[in-house]
N, CA, C and O atoms as a printed pandas DataFrame, in Angstrom:
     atom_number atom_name residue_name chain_id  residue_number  x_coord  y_coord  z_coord
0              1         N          UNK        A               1   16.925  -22.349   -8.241
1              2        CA          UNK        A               1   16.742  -21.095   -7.544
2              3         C          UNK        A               1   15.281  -20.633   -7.609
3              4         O          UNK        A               1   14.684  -20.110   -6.668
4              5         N          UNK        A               2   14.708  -20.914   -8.977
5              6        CA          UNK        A               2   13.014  -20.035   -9.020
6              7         C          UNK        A               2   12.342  -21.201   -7.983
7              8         O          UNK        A               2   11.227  -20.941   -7.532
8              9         N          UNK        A               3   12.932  -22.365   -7.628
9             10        CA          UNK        A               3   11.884  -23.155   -7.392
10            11         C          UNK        A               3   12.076  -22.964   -5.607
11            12         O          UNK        A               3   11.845  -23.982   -4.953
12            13         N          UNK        A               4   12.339  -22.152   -5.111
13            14        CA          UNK        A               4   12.791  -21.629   -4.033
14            15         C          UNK        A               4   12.052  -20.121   -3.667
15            16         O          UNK        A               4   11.290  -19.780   -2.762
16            17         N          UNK        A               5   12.543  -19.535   -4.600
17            18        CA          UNK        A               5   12.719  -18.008   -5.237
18            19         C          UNK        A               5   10.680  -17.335   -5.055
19            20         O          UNK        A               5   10.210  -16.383   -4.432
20            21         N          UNK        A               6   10.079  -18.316   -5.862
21            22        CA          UNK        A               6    8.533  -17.731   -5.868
22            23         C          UNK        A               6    7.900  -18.097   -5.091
23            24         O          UNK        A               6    7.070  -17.310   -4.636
24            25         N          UNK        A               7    7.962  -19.253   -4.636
25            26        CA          UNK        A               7    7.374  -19.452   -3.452
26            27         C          UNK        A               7    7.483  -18.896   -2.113
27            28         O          UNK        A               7    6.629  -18.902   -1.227
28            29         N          UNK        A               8    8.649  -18.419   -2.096
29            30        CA          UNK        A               8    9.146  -17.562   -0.836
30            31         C          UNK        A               8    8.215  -15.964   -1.194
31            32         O          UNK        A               8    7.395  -15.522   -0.389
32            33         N          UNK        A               9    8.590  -15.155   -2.737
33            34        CA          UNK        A               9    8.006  -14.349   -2.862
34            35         C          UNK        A               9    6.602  -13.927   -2.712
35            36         O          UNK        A               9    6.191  -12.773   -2.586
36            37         N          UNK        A              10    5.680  -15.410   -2.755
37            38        CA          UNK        A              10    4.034  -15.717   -2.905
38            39         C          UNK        A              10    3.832  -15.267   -1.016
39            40         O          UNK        A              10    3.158  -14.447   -0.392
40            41         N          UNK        A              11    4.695  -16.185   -0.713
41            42        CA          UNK        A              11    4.518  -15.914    1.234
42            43         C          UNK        A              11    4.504  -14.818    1.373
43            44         O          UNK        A              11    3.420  -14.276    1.583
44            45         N          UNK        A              12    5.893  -13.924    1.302
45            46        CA          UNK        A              12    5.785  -12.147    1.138
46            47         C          UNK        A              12    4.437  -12.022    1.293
47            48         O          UNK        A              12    3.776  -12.086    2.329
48            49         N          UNK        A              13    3.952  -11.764   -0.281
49            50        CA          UNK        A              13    2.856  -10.964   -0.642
50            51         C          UNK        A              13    1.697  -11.351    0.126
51            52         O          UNK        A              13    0.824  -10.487    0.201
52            53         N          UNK        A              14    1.413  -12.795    0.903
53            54        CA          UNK        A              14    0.478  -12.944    1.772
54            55         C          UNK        A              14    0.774  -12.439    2.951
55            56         O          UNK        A              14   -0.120  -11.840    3.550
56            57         N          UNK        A              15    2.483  -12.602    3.727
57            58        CA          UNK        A              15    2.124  -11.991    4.971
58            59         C          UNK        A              15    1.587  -10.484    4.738
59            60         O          UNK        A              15    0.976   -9.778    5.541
60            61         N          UNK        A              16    1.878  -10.268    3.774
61            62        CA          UNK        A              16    1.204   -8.117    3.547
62            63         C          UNK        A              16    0.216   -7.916    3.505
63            64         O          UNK        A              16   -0.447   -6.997    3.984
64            65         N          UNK        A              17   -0.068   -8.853    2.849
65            66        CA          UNK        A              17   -1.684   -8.678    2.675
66            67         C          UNK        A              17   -2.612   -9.052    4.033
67            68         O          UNK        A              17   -3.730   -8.581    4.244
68            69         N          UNK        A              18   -1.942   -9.952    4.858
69            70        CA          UNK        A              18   -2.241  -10.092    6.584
70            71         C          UNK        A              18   -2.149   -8.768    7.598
71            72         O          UNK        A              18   -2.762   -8.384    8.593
72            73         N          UNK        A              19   -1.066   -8.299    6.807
73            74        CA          UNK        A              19   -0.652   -6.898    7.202
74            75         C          UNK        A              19   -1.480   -5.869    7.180
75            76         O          UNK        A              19   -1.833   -5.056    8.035
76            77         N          UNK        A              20   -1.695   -6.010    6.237
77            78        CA          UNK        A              20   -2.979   -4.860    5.506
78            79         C          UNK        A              20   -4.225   -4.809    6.530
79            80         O          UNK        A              20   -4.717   -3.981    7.297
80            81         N          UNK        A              21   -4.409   -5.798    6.232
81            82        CA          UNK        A              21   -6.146   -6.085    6.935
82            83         C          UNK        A              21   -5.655   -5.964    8.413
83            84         O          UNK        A              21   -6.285   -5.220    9.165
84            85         N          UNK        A              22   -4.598   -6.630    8.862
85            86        CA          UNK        A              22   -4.545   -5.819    9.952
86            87         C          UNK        A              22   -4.476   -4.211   10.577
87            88         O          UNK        A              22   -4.808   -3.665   11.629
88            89         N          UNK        A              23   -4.042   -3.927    9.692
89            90        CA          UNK        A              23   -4.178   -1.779    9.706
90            91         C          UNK        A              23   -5.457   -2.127    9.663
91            92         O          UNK        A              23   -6.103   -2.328   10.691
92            93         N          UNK        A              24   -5.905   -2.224    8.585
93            94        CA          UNK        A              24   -7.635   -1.944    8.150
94            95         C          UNK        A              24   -8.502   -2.264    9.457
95            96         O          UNK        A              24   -9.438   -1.533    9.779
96            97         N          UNK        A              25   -8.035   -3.723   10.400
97            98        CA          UNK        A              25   -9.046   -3.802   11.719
98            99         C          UNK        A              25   -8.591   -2.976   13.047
99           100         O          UNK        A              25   -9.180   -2.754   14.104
100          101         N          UNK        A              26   -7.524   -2.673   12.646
101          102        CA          UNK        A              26   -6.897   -1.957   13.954
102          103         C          UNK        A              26   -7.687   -0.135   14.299
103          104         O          UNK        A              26   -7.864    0.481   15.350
104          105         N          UNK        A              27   -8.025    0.259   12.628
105          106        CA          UNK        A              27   -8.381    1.182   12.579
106          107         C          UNK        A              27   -9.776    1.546   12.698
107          108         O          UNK        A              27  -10.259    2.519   13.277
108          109         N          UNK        A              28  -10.433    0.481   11.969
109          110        CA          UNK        A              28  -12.077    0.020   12.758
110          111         C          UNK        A              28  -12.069   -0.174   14.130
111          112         O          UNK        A              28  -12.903    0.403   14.827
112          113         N          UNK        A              29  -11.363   -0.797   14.535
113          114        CA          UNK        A              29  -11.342   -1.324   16.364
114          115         C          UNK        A              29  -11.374    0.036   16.645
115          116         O          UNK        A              29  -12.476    0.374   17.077
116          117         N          UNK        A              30  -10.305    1.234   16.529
117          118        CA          UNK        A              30  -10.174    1.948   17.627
118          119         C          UNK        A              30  -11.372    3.298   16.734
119          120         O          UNK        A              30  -11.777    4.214   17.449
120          121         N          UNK        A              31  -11.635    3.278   15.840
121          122        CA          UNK        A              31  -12.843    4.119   15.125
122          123         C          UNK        A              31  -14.229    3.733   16.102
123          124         O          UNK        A              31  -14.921    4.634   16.578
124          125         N          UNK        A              32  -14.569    2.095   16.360
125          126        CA          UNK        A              32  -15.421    1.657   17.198
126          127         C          UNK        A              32  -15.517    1.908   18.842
127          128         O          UNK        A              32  -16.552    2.203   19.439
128          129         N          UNK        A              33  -14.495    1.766   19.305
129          130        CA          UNK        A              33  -14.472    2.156   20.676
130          131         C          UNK        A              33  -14.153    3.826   20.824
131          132         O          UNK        A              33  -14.124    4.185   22.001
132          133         N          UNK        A              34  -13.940    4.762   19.957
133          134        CA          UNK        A              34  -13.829    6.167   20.419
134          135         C          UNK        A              34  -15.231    6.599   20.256
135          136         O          UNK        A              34  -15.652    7.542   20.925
136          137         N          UNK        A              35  -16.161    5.824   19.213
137          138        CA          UNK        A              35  -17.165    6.374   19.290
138          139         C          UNK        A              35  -18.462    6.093   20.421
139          140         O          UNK        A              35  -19.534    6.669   20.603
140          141         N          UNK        A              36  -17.553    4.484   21.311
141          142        CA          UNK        A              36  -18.522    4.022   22.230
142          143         C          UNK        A              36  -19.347    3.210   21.650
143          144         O          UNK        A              36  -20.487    3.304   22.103
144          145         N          UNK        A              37  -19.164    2.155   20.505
145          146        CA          UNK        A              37  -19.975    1.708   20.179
146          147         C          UNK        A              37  -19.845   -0.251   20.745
147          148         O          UNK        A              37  -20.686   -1.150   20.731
148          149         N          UNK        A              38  -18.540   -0.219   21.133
149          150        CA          UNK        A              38  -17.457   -1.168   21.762
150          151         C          UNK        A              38  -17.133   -0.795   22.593
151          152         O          UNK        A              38  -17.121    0.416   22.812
152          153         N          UNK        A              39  -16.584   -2.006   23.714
153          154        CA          UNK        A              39  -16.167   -1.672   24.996
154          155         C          UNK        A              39  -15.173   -1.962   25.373
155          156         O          UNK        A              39  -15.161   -3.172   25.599
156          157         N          UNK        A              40  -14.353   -1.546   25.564
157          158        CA          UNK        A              40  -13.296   -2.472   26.148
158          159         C          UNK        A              40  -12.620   -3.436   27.465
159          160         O          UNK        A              40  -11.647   -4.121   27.780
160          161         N          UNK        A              41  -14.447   -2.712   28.133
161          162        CA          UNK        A              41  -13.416   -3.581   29.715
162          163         C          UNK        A              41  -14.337   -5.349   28.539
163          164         O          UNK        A              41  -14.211   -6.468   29.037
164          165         N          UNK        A              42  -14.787   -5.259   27.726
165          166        CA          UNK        A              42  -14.911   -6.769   27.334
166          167         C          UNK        A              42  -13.854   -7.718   27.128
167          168         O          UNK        A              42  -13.185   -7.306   26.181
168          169         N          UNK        A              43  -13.399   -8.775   27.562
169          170        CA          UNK        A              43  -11.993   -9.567   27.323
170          171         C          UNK        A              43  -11.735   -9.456   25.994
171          172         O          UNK        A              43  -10.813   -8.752   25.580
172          173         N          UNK        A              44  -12.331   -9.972   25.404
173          174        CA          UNK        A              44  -12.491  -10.075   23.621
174          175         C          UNK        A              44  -11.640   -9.128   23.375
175          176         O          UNK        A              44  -10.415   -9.003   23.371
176          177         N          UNK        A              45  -13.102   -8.105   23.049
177          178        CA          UNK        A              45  -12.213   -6.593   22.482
178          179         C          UNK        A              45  -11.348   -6.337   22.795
179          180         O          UNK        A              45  -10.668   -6.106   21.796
180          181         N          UNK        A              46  -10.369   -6.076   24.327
181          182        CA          UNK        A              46   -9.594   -5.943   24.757
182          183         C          UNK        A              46   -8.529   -6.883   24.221
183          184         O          UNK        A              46   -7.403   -6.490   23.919
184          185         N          UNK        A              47   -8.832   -7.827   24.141
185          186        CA          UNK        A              47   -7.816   -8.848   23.653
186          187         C          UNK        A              47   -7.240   -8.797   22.140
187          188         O          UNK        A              47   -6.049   -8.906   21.852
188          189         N          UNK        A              48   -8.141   -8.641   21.370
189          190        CA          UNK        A              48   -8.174   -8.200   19.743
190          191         C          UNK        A              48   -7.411   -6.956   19.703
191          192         O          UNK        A              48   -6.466   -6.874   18.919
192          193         N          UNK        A              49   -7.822   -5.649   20.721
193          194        CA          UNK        A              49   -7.554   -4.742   20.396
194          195         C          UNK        A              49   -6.237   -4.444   21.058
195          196         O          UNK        A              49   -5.915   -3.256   21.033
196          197         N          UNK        A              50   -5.468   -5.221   21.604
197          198        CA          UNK        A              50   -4.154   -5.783   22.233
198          199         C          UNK        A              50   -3.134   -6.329   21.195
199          200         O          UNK        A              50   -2.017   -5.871   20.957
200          201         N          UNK        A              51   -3.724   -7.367   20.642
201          202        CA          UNK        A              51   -3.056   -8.057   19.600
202          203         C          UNK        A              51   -2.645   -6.946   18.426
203          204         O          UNK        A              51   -1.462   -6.727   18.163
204          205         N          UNK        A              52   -3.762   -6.254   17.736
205          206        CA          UNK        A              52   -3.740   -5.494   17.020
206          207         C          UNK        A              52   -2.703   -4.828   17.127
207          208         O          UNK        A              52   -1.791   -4.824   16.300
208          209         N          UNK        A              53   -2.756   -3.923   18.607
209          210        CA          UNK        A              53   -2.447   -2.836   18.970
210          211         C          UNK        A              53   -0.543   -3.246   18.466
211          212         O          UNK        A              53    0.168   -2.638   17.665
212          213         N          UNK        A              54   -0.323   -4.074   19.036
213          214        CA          UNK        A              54    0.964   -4.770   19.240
214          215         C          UNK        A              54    1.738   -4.937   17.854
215          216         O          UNK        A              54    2.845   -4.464   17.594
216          217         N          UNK        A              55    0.809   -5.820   16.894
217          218        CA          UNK        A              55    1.747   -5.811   15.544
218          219         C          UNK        A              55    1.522   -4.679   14.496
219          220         O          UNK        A              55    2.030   -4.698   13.374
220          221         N          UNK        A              56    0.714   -3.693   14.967
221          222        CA          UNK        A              56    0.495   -2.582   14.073
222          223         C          UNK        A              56    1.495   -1.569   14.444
223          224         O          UNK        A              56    2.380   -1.199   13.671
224          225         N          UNK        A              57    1.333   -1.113   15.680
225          226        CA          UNK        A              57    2.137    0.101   16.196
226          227         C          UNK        A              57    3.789    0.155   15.883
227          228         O          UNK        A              57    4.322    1.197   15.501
228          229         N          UNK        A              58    4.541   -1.108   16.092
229          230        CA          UNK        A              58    5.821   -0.484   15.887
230          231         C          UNK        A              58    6.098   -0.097   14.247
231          232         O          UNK        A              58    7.031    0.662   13.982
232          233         N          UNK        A              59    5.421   -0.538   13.387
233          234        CA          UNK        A              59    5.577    0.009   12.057
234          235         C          UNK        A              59    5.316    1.455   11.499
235          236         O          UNK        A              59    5.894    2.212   10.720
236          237         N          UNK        A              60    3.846    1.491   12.481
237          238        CA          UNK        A              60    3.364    3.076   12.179
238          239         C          UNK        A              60    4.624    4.035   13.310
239          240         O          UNK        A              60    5.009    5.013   12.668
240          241         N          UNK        A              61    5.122    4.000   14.357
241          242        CA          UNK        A              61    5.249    4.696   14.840
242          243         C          UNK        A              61    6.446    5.748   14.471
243          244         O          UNK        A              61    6.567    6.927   14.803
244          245         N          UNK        A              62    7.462    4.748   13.507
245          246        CA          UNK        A              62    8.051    6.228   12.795
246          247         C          UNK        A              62    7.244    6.909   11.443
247          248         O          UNK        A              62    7.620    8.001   11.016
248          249         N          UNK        A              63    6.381    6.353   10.961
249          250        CA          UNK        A              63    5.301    7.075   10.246
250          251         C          UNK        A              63    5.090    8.418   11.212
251          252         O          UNK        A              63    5.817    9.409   11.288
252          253         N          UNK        A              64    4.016    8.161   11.832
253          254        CA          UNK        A              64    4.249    9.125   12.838
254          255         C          UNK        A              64    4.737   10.615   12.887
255          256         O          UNK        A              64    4.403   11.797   12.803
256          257         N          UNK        A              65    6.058    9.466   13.140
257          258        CA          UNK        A              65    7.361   10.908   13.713
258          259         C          UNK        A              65    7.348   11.554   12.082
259          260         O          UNK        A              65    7.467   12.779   12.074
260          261         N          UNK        A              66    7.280   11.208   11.348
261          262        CA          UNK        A              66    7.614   11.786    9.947
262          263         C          UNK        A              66    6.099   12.370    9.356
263          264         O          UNK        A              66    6.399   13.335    8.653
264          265         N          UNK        A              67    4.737   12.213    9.344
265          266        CA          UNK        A              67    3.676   12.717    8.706
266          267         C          UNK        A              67    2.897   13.770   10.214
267          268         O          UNK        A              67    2.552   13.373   11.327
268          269         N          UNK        A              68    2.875   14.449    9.920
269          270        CA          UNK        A              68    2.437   15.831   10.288
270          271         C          UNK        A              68    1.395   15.699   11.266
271          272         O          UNK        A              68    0.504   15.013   10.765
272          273         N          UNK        A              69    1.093   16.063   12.490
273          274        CA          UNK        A              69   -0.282   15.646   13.417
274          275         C          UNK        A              69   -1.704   16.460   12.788
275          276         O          UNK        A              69   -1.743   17.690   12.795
276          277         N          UNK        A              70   -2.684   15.752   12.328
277          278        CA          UNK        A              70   -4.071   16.638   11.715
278          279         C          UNK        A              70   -4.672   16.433   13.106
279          280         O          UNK        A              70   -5.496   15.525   12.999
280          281         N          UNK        A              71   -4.618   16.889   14.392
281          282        CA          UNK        A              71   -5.165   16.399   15.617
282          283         C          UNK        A              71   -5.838   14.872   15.732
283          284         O          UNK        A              71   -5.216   13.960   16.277
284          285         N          UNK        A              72   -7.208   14.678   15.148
285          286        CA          UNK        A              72   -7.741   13.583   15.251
286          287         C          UNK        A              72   -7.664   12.485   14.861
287          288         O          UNK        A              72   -7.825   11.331   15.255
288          289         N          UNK        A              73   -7.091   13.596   13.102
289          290        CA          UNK        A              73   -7.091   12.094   12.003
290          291         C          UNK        A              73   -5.451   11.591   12.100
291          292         O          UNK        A              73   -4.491   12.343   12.264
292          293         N          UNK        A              74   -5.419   10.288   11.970
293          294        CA          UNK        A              74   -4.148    9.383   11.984
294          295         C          UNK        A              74   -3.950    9.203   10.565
295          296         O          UNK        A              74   -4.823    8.469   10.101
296          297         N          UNK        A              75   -2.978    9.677    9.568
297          298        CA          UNK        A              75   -3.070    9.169    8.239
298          299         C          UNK        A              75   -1.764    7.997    8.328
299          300         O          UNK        A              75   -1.520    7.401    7.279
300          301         N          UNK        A              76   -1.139    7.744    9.249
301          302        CA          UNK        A              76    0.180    6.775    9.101
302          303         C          UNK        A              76   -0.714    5.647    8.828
303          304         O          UNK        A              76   -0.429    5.212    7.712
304          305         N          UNK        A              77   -1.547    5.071    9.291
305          306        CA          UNK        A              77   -2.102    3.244    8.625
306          307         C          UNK        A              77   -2.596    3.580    7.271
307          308         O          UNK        A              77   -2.961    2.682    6.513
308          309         N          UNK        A              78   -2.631    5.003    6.880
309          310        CA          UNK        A              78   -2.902    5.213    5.121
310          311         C          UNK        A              78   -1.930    5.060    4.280
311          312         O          UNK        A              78   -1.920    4.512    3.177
312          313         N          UNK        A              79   -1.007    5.647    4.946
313          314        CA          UNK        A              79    1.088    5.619    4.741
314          315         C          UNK        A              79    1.362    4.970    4.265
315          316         O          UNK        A              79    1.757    4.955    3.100
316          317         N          UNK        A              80    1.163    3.511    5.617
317          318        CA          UNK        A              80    1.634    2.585    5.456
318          319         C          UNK        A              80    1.206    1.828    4.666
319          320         O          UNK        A              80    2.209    1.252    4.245
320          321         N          UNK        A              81    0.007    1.272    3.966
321          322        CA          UNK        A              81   -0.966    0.859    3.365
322          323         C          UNK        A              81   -0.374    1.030    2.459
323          324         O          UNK        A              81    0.175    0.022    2.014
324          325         N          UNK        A              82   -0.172    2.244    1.757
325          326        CA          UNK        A              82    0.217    2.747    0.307
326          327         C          UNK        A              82    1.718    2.110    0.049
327          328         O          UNK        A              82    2.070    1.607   -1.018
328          329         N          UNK        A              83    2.681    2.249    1.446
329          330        CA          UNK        A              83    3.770    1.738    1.154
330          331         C          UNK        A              83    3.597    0.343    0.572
331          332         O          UNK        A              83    4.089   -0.058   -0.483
332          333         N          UNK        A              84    2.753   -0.401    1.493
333          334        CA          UNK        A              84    2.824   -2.042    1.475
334          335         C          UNK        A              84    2.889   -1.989    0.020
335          336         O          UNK        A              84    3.926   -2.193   -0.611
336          337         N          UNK        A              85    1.312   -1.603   -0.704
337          338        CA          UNK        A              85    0.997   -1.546   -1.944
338          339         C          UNK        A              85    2.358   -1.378   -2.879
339          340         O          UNK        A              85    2.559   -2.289   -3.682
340          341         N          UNK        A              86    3.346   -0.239   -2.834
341          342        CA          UNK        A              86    4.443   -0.359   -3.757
342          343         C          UNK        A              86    4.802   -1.264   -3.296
343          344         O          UNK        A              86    4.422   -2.126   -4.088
344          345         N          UNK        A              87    5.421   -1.860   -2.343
345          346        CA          UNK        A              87    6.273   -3.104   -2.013
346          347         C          UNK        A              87    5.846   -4.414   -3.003
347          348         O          UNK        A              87    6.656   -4.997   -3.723
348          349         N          UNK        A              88    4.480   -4.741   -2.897
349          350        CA          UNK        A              88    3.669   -5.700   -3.232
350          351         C          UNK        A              88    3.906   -5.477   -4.524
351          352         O          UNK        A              88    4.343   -6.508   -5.034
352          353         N          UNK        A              89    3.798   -4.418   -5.445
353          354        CA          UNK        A              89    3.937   -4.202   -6.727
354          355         C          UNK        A              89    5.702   -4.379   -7.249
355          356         O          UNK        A              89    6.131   -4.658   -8.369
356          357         N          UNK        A              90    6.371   -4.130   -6.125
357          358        CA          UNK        A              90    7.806   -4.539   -7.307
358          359         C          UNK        A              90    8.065   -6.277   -6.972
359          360         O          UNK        A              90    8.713   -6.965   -7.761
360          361         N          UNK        A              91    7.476   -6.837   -5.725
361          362        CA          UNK        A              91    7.461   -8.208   -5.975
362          363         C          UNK        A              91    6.970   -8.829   -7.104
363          364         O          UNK        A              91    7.544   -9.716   -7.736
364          365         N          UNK        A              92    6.083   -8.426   -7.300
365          366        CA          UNK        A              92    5.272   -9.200   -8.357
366          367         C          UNK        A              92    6.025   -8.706   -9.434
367          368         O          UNK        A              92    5.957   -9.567  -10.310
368          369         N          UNK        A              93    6.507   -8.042   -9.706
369          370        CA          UNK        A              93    7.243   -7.868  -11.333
370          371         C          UNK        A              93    8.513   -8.698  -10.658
371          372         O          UNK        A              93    8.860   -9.622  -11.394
372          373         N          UNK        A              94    9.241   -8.603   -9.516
373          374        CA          UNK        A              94   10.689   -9.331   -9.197
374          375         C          UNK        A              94    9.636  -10.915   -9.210
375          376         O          UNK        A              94   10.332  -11.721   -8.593
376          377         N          UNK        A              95    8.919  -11.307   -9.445
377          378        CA          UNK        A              95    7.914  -12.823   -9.607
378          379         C          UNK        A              95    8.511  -12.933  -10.496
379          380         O          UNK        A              95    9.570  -13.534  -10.677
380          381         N          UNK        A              96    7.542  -12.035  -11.521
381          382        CA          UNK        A              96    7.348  -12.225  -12.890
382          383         C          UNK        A              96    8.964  -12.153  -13.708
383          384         O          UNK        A              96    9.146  -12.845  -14.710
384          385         N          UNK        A              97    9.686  -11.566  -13.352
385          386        CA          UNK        A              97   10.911  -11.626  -14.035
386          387         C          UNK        A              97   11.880  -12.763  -13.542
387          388         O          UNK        A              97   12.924  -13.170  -14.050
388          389         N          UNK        A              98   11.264  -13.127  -12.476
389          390        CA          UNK        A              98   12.362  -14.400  -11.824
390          391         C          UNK        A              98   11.436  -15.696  -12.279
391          392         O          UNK        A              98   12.004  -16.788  -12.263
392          393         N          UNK        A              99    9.947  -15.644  -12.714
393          394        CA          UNK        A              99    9.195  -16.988  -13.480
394          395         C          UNK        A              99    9.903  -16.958  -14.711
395          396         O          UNK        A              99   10.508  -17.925  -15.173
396          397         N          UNK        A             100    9.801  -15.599  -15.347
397          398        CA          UNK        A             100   10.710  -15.677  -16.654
398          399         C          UNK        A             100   11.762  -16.217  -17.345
399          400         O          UNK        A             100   11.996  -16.415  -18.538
400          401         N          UNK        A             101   12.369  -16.417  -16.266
401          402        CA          UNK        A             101   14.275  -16.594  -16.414
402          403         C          UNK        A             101   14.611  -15.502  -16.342
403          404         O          UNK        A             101   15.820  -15.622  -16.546
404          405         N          UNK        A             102   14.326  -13.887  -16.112
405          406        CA          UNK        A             102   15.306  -13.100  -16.203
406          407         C          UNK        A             102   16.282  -12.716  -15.371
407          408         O          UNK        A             102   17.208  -11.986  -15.725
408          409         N          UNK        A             103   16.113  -13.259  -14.019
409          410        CA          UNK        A             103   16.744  -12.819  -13.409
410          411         C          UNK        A             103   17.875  -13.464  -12.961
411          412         O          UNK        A             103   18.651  -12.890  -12.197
C-alpha cells in the first residue's frame, strides 16, 4: 500500500505547487496588463493569459461568492493560496505517518 500510497501523495503536493505558481502568474499577468505595461492584442499574452485565465478561475470563483468585494483588490488567489498551503501541510504529515507504518 505505502509503495503506491507516497508516491501518489508526492504527485499531489506537486500538482499544488503547479497550482500555486499558477495563481501567483495569473495575478502578475492581469497586475501587468491593467497597468498597460502588456498587451494583449499580442498572441502570446493573450494566449498565457487564456490558459491561466481558464485553470485558475473555476477554483477562485466560489472564493469569490464567499470573501467580501474590496473594489479593486481580489484577495480570493490569497484564499486560495493559504488553502492549498493547509492542504499541502496535512499531506505531508498523512506522508509522514503512512512512511511510518502508522497508518
Amino acid at each position: 500500500m505505502t509503495v503506491v500510497l507516497i508516491p501518489l501523495l508526492q504527485i499531489i503536493n506537486v500538482i499544488i505547487n503547479l497550482f500555486i505558481w499558477a495563481l501567483i502568474g495569473s495575478a502578475v499577468l492581469s497586475w501587468l496588463v491593467a497597468f498597460g505595461i502588456v498587451n494583449t492584442r499580442n498572441r502570446f499574452v493573450d494566449s498565457v493569459g487564456t490558459f491561466l485565465w481558464k485553470i485558475t478561475e473555476p477554483p477562485l470563483r466560489p472564493l469569490r461568492r464567499i470573501i467580501p468585494d474590496l473594489g479593486g483588490i481580489d484577495l480570493a488567489p490569497m484564499a486560495m493560496i493559504l488553502i492549498l498551503w493547509f492542504v499541502q501541510g496535512v499531506l505531508s504529515q498523512l506522508t509522514y505517518r503512512v512512511a511510518m507504518g502508522g497508518l
